[in-house]
TORKOL-4160 file (C-alpha; in steps of 0.2 Angstrom, whole numbers, padded with zeros to 4 digits, m for minus):
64
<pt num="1" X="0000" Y="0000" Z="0000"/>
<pt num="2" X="0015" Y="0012" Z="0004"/>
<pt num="3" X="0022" Y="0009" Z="m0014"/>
<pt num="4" X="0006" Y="0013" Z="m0023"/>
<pt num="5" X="0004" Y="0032" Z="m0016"/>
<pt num="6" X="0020" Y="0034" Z="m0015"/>
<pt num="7" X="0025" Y="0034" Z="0004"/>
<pt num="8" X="0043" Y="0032" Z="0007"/>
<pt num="9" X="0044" Y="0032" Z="0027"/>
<pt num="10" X="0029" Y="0026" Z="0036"/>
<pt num="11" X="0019" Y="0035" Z="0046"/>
<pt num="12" X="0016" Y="0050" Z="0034"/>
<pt num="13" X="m0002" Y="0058" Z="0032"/>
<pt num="14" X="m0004" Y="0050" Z="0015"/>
<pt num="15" X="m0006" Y="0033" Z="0026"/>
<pt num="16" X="m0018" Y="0037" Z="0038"/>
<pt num="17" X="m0031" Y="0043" Z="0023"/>
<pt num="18" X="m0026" Y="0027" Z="0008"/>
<pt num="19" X="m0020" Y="0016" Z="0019"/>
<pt num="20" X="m0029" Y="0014" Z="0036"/>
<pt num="21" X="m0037" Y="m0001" Z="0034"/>
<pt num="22" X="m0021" Y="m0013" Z="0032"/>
<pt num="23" X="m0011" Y="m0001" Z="0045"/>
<pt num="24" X="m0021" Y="m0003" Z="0059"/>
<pt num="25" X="m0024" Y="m0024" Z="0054"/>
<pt num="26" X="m0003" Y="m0022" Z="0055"/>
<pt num="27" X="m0003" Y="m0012" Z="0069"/>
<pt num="28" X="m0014" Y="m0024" Z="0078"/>
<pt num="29" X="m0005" Y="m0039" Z="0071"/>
<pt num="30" X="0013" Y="m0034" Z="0075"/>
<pt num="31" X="0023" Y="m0031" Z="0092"/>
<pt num="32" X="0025" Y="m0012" Z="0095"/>
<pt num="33" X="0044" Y="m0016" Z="0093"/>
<pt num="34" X="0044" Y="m0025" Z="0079"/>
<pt num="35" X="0034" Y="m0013" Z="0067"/>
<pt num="36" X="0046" Y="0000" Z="0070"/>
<pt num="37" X="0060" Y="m0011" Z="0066"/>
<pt num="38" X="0051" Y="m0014" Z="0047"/>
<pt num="39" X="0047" Y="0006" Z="0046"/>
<pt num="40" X="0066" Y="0008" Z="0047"/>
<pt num="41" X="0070" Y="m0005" Z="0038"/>
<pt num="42" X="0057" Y="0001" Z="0025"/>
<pt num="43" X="0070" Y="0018" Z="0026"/>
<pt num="44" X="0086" Y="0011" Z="0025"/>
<pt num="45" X="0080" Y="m0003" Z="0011"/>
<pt num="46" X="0075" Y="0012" Z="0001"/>
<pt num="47" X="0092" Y="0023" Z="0004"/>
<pt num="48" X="0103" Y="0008" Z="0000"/>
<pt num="49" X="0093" Y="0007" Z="m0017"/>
<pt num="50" X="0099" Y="0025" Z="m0022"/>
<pt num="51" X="0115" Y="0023" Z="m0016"/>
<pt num="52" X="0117" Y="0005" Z="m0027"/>
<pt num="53" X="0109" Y="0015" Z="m0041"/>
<pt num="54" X="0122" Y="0032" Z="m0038"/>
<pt num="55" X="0138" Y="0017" Z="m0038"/>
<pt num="56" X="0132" Y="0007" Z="m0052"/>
<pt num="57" X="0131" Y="0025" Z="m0063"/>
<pt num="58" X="0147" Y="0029" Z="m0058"/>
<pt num="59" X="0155" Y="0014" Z="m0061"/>
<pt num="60" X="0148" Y="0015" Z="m0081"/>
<pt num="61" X="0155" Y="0033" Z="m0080"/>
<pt num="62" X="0171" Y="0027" Z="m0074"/>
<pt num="63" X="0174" Y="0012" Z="m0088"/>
<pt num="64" X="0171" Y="0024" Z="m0102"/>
């Protein structure tokens, strides 16, 4: 659901309007501890993607 309007870190205000239903069903289905260990999880996962994306570009820059 965060993927599809576009919600990079959890717990933004896009959520709590196109999201609610399976929030609280994740909030009521997870340990407090453990759903902030996916939020930022959900961060890092997607920092490390532009990183990989930002070395693999310059990497192509650098063989040419």
């Amino acid at each position: 659901c965060l993927d599809s309007v576009g919600v990079l870190k959890p717990g933004d205000d896009k959520i709590s309007v196109a999201c609610s239903p399976k929030n609280k069903a994740y909030e009521q289905k997870c340990a407090k501890t453990w759903i902030e260990y996916f939020n930022q999880r959900r961060v890092i996962a997607e920092a490390q993607k532009d990183r990989l994306a930002q070395a693999n570009t310059q990497a192509e820059n650098s063989k040419r």
